[in-house]
Jmol script that loads the backbone (N, CA, C; Angstrom):
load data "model"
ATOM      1  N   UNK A   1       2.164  -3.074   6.623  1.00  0.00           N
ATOM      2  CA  UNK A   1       1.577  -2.049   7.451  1.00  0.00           C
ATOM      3  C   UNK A   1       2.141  -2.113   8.862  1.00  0.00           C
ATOM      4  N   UNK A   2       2.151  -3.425   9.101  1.00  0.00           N
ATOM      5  CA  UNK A   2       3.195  -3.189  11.182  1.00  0.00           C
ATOM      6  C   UNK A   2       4.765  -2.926  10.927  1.00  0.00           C
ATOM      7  N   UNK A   3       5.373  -3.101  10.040  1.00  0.00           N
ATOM      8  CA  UNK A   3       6.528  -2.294   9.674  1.00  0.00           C
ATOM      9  C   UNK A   3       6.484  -0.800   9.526  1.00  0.00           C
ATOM     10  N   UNK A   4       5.462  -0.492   8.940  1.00  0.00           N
ATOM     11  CA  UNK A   4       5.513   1.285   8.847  1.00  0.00           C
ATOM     12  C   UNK A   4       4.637   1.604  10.382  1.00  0.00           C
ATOM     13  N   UNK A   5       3.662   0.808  10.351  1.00  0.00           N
ATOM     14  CA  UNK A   5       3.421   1.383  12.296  1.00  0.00           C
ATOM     15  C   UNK A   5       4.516   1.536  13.287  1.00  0.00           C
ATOM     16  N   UNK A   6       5.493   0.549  13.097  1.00  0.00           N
ATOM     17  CA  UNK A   6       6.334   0.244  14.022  1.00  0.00           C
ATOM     18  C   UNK A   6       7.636   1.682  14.201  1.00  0.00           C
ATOM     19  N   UNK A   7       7.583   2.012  12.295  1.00  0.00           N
ATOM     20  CA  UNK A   7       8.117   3.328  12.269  1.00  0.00           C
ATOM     21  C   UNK A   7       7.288   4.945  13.133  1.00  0.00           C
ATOM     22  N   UNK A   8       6.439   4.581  13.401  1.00  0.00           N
ATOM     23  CA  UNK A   8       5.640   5.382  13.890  1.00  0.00           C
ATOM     24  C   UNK A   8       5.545   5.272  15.874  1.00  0.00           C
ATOM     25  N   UNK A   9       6.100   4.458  16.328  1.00  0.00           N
ATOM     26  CA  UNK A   9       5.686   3.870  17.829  1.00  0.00           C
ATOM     27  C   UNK A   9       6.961   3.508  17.971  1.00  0.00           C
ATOM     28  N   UNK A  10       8.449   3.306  17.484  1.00  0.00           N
ATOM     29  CA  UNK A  10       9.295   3.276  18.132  1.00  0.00           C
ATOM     30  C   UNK A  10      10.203   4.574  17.739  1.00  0.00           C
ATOM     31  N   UNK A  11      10.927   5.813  18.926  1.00  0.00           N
ATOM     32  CA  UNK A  11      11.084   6.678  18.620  1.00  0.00           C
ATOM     33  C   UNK A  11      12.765   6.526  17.565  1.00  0.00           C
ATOM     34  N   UNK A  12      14.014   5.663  17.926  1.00  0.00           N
ATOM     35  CA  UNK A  12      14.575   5.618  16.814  1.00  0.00           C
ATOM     36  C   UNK A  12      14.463   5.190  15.716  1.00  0.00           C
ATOM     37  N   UNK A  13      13.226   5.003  15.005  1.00  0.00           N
ATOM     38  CA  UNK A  13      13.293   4.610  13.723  1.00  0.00           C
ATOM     39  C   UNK A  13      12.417   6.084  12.858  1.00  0.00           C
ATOM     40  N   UNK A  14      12.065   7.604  14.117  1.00  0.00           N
ATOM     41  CA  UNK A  14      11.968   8.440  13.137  1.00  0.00           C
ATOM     42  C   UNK A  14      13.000   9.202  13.447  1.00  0.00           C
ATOM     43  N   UNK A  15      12.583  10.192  12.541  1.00  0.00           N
ATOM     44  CA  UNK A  15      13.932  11.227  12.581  1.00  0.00           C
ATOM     45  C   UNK A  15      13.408  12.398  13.611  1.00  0.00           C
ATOM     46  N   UNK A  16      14.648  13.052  13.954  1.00  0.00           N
ATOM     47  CA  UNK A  16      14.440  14.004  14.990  1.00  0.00           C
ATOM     48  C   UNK A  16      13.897  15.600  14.122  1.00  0.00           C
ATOM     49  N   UNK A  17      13.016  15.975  14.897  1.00  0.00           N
ATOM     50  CA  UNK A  17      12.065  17.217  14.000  1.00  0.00           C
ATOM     51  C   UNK A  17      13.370  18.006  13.807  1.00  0.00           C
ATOM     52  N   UNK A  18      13.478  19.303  12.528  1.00  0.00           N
ATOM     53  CA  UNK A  18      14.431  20.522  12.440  1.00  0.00           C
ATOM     54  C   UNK A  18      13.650  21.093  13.587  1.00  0.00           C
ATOM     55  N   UNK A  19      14.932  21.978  13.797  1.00  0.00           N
ATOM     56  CA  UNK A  19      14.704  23.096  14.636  1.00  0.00           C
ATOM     57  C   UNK A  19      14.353  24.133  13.838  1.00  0.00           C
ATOM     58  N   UNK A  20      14.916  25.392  14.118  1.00  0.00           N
ATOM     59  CA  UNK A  20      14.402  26.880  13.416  1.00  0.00           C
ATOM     60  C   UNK A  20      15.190  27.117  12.682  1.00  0.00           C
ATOM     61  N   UNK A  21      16.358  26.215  12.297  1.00  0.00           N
ATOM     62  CA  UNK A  21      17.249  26.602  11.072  1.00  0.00           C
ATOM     63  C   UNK A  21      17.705  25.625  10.341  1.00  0.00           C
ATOM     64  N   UNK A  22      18.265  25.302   9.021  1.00  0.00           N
ATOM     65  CA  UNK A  22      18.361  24.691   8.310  1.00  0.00           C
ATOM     66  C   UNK A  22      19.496  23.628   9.186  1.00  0.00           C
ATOM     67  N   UNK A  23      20.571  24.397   9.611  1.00  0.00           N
ATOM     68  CA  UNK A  23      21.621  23.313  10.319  1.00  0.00           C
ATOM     69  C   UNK A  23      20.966  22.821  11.599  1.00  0.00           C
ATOM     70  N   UNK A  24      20.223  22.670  12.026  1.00  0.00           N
ATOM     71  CA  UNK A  24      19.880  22.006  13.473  1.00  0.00           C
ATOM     72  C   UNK A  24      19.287  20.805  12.695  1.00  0.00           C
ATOM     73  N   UNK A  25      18.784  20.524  11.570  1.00  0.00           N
ATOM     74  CA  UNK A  25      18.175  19.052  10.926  1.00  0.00           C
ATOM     75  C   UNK A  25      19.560  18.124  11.274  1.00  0.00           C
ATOM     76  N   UNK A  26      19.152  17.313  11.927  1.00  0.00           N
ATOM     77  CA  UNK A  26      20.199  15.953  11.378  1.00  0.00           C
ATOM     78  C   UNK A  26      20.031  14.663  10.159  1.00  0.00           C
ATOM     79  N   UNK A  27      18.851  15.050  10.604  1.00  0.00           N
ATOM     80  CA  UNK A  27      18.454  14.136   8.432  1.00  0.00           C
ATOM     81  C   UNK A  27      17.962  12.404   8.903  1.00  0.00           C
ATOM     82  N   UNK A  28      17.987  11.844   8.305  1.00  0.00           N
ATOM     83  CA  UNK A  28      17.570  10.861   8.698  1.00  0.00           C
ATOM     84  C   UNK A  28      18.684   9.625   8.809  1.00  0.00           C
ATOM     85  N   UNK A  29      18.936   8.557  10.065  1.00  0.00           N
ATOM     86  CA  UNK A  29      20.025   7.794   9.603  1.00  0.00           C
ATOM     87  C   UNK A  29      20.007   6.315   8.671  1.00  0.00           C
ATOM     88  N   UNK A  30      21.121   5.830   8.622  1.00  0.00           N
ATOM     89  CA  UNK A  30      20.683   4.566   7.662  1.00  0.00           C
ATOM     90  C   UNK A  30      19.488   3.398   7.683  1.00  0.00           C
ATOM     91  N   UNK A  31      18.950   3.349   9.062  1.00  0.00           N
ATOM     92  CA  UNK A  31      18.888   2.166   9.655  1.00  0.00           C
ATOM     93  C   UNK A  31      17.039   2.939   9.310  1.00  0.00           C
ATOM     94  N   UNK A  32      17.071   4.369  10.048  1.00  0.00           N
ATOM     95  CA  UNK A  32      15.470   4.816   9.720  1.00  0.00           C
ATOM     96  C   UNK A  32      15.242   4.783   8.183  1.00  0.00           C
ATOM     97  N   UNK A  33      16.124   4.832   7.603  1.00  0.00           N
ATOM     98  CA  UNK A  33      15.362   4.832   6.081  1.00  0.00           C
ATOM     99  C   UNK A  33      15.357   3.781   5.307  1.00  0.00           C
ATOM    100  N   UNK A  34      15.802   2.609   5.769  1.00  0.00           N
ATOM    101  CA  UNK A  34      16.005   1.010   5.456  1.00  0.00           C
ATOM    102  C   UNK A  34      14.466   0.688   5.993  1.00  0.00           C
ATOM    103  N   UNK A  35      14.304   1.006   7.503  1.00  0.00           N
ATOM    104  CA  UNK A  35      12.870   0.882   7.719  1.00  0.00           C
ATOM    105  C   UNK A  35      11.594   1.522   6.873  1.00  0.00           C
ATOM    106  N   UNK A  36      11.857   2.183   6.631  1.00  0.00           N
ATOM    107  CA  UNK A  36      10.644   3.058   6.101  1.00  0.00           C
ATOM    108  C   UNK A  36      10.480   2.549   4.517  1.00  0.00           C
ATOM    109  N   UNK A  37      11.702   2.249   4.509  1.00  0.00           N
ATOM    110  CA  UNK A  37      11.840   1.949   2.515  1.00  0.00           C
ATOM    111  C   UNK A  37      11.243   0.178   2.608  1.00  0.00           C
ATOM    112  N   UNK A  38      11.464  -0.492   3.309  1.00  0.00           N
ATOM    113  CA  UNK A  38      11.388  -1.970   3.448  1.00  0.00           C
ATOM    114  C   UNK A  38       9.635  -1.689   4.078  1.00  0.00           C
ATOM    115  N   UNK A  39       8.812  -1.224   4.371  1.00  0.00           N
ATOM    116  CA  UNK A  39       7.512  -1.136   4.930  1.00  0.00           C
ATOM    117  C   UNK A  39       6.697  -0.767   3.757  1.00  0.00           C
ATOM    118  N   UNK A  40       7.636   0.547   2.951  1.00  0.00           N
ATOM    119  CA  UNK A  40       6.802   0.657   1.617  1.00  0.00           C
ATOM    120  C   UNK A  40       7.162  -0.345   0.557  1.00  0.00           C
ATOM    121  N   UNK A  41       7.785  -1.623   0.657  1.00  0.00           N
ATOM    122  CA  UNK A  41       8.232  -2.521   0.321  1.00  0.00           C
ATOM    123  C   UNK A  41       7.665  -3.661   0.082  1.00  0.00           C
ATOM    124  N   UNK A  42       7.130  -3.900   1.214  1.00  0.00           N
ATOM    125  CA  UNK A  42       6.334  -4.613   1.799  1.00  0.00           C
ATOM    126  C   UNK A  42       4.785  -4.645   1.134  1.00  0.00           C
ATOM    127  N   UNK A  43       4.548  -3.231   1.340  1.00  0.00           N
ATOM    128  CA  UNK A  43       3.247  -3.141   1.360  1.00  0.00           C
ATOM    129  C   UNK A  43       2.921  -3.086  -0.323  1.00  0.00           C
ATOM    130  N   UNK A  44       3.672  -2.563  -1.018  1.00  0.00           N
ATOM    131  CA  UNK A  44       3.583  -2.784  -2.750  1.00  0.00           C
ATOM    132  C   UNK A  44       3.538  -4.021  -2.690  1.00  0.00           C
ATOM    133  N   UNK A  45       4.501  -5.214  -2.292  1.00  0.00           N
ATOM    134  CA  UNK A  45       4.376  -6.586  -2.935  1.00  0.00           C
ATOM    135  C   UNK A  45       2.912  -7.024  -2.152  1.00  0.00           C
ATOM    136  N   UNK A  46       2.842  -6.655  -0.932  1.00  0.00           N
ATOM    137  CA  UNK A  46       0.968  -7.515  -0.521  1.00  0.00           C
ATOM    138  C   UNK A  46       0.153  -6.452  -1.711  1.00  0.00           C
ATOM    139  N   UNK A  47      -0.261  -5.677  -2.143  1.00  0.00           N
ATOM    140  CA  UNK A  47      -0.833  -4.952  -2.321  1.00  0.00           C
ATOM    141  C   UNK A  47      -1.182  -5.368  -4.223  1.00  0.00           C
ATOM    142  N   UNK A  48       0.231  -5.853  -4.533  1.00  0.00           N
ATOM    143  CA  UNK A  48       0.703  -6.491  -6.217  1.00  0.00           C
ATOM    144  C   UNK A  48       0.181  -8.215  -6.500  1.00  0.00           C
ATOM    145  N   UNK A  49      -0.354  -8.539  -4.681  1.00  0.00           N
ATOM    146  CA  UNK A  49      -0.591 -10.022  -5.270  1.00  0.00           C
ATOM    147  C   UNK A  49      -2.190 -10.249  -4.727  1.00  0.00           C
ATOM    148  N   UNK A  50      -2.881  -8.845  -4.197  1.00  0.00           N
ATOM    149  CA  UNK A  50      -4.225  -9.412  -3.661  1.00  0.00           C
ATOM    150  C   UNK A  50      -5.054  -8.638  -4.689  1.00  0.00           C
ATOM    151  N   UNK A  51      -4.437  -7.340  -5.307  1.00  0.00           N
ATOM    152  CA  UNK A  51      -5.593  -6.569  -6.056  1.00  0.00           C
ATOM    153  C   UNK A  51      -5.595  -7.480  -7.430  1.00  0.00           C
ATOM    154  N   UNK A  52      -4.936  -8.095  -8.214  1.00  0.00           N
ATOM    155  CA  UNK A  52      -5.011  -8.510  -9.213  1.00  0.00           C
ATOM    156  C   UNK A  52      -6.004  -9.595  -9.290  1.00  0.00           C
ATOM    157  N   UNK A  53      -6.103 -10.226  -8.051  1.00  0.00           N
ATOM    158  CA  UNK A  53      -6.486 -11.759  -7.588  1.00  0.00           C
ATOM    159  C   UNK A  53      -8.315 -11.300  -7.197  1.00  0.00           C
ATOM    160  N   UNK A  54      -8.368 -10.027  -7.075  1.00  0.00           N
ATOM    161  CA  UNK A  54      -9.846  -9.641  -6.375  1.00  0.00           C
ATOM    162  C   UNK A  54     -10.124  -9.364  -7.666  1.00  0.00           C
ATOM    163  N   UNK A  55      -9.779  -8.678  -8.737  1.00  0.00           N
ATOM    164  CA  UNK A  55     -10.586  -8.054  -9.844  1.00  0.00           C
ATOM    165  C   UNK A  55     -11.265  -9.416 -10.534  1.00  0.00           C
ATOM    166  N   UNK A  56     -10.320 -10.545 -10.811  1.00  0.00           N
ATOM    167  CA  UNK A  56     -10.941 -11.114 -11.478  1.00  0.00           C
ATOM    168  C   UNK A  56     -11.554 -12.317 -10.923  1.00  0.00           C
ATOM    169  N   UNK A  57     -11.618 -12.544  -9.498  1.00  0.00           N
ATOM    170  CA  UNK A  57     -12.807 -13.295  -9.007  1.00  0.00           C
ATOM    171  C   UNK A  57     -13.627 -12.640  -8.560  1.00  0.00           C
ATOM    172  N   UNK A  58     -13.756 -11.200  -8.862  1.00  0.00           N
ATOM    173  CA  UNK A  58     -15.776 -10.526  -8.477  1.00  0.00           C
ATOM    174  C   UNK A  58     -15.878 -10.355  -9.936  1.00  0.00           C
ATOM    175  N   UNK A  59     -15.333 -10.703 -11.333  1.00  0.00           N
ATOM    176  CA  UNK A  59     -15.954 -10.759 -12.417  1.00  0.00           C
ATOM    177  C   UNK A  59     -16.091 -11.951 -12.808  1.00  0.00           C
ATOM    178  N   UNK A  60     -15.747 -13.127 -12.163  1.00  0.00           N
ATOM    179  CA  UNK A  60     -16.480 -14.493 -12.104  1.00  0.00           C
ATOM    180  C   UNK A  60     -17.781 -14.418 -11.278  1.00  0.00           C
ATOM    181  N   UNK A  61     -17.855 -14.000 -10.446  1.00  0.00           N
ATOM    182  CA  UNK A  61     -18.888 -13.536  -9.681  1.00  0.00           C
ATOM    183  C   UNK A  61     -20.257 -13.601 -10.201  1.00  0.00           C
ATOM    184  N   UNK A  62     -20.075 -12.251 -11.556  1.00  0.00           N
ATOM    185  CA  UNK A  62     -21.337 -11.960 -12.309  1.00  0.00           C
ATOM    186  C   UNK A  62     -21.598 -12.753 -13.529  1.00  0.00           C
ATOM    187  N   UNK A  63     -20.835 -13.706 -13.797  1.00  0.00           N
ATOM    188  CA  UNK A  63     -20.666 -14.506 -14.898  1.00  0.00           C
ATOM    189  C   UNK A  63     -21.919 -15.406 -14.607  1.00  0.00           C
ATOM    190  N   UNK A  64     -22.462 -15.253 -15.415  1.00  0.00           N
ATOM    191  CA  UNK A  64     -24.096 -16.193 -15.764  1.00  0.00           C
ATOM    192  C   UNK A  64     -24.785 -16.084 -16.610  1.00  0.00           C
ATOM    193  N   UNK A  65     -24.446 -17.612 -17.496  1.00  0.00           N
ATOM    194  CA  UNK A  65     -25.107 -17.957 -19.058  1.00  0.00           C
ATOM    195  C   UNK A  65     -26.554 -17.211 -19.041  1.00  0.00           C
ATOM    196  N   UNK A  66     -27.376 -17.233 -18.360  1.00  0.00           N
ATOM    197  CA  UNK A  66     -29.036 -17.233 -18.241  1.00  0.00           C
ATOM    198  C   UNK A  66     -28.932 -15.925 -18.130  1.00  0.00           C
ATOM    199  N   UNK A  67     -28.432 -15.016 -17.708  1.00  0.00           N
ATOM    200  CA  UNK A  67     -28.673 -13.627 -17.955  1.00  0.00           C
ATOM    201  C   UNK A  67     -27.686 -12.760 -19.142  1.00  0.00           C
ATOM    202  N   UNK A  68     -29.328 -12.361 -20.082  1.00  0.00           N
ATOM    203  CA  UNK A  68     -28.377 -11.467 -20.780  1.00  0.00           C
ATOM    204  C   UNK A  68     -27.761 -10.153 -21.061  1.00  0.00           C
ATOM    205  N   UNK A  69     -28.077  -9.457 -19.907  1.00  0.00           N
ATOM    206  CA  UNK A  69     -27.683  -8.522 -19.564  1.00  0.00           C
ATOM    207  C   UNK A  69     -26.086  -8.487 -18.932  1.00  0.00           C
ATOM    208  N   UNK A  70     -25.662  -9.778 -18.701  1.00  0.00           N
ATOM    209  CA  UNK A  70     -24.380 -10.276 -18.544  1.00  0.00           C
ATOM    210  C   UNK A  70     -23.403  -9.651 -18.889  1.00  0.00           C
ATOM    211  N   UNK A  71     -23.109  -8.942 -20.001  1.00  0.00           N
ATOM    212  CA  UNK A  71     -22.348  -8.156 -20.451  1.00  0.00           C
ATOM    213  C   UNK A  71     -22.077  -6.794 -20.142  1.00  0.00           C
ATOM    214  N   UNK A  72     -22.820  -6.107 -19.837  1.00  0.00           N
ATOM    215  CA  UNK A  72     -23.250  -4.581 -19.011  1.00  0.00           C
ATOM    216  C   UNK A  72     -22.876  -4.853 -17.823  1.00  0.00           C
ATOM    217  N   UNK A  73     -23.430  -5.727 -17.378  1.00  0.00           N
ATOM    218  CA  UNK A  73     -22.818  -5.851 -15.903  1.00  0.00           C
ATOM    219  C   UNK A  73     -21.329  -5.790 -15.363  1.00  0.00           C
ATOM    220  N   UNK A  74     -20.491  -6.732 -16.559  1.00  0.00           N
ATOM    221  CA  UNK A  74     -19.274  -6.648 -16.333  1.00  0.00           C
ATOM    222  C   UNK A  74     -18.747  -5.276 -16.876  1.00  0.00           C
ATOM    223  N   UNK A  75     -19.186  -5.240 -17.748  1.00  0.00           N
ATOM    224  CA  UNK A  75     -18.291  -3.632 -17.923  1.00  0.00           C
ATOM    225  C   UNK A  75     -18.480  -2.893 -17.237  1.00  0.00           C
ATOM    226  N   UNK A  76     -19.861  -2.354 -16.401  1.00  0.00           N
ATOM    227  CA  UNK A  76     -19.682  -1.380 -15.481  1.00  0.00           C
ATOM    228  C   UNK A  76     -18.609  -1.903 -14.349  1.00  0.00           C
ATOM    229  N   UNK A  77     -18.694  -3.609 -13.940  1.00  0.00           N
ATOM    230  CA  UNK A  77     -17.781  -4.059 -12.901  1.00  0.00           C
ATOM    231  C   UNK A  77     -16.216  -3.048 -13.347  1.00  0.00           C
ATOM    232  N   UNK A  78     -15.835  -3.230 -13.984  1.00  0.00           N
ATOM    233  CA  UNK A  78     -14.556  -2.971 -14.354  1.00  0.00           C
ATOM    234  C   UNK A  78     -14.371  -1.836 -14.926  1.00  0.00           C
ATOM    235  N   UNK A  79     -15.327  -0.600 -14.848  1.00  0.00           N
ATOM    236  CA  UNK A  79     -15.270   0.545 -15.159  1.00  0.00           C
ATOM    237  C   UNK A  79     -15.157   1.158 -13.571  1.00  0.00           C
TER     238      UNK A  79
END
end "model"
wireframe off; spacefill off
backbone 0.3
color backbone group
């Protein structure tokens, strides 16, 4: 996420707006789209190692021999 902010708060890492015609775009250069691609990069791999890790310690959570409703519980968890 401070990689893609950073795309947002420093002005060469966006691209310059089109004007009123198709040729006034200059497009984006190498260096802005290395940034932008490496932030959404980033944020898939944090994103690939905390959600997997949360699902199944709040369904340890509800895990308890003495209740038998135990089972309902988790399935709605994970519905």
């Amino acid at each position: 996420m401070f990689v893609l902010w950073l795309t947002t708060i420093i002005p060469q890492l966006r691209p310059l707006p089109c004007g009123q015609y198709q040729h006034d775009c200059n497009g984006t250069t190498a260096v802005q789209l290395a940034a932008i691609l490496c932030s959404f990069g980033l944020i898939s791999i944090g994103a690939g190692f905390v959600r997997p890790c949360s699902i199944a310690l709040g369904a340890d959570q509800l895990e308890n021999k003495e209740n038998l409703d135990n089972e309902r519980l988790i399935d709605s968890y994970f519905n």
